[in-house]
C-alpha positions in Angstrom: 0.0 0.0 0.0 1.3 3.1 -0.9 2.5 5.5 2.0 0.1 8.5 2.4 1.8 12.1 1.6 2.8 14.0 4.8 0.6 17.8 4.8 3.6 20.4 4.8 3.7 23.1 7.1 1.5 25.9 5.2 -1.3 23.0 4.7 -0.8 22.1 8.1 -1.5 26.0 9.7 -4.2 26.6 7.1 -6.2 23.8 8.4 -5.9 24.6 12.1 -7.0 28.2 11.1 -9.8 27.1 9.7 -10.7 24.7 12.5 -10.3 27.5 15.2 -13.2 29.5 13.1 -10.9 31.7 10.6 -13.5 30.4 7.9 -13.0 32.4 4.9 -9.8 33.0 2.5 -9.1 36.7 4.0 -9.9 35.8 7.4 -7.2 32.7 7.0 -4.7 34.9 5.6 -4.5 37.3 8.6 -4.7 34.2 11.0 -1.6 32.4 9.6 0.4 35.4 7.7 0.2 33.2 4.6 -0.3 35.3 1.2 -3.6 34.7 -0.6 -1.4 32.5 -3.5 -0.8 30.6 -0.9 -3.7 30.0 0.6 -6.4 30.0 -1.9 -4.6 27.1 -4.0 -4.3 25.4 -0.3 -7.9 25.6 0.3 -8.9 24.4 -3.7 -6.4 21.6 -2.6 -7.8 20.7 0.7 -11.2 20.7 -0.9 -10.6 18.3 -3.7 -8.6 16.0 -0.8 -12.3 16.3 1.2 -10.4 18.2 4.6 -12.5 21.1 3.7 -16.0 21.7 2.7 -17.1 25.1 1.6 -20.5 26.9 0.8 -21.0 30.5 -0.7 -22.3 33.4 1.6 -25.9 34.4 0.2 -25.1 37.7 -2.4 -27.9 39.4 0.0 -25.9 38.9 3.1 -22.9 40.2 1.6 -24.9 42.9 -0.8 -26.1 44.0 2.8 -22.4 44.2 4.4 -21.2 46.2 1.3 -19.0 43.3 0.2 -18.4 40.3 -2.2 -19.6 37.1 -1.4 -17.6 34.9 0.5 -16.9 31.5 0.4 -17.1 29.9 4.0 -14.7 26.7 4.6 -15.4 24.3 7.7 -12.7 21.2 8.6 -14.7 17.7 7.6 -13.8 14.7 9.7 -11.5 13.3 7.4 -9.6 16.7 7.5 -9.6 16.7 11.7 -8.0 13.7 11.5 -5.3 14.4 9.1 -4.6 17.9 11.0 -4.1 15.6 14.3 -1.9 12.9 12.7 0.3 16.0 11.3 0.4 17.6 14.2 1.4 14.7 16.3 3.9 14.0 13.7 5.2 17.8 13.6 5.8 17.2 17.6 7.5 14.1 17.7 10.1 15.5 14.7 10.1 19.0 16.6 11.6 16.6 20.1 8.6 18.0 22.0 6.5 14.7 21.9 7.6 11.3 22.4 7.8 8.6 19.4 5.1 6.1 18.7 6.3 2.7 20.2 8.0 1.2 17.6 9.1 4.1 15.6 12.2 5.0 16.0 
C-alpha cells in the first residue's frame, strides 16, 4: 500500500485556522500570515482531498455588508484527522513529543 503524503507546514497551519473559526480565504490569511497565492490554492487543494467543505455566503448577506460574497470553509472529519496525525507528527520530529512505540 502506498504510503500516504505528509501535509507540509502551510497546509498544516491553514487547516488549524480554519478549524479554530478563521472560515474564509481573508480571514485565513490574517490568522496564519500566509499570502492569498498561498492560501487559496491550499484551500482548492484541501477541498478536492475532502479536509474542507465550503459553501458560498448568500449575495444578499454580503450585498447587505457592502461586500463580495464569501466563500465559507469548515474542517470535515477526514480533515480533523489528518490535522491531528500531522500535528502529532510535527511534535515528535520538533523533540517535543515522544515517538510512537516502535518508531524510531
Amino acid at each position: 500500500m502506498p504510503r500516504k503524503r505528509a501535509l507540509g507546514a502551510a497546509t498544516v497551519a491553514i487547516l488549524r485556522a480554519v478549524q479554530d473559526g478563521h472560515r474564509f480565504g481573508l480571514d485565513v490569511m490574517d490568522a496564519t500570515g500566509l499570502p492569498s497565492g498561498t492560501v487559496y490554492p491550499t484551500l482548492a487543494r484541501m477541498e478536492a482531498r475532502s479536509f474542507v467543505e465550503s459553501e458560498w455566503e448568500a449575495d444578499a448577506d454580503a450585498k447587505a455588508a457592502g461586500r463580495p460574497a464569501r466563500r465559507y470553509y469548515t474542517v470535515t472529519p477526514e480533515g480533523a484527522r489528518e490535522l491531528s496525525e500531522a500535528v502529532q507528527r510535527l511534535a515528535v520530529l520538533a523533540g517535543v513529543a515522544p515517538r510512537p512505540a516502535g518508531q524510531g
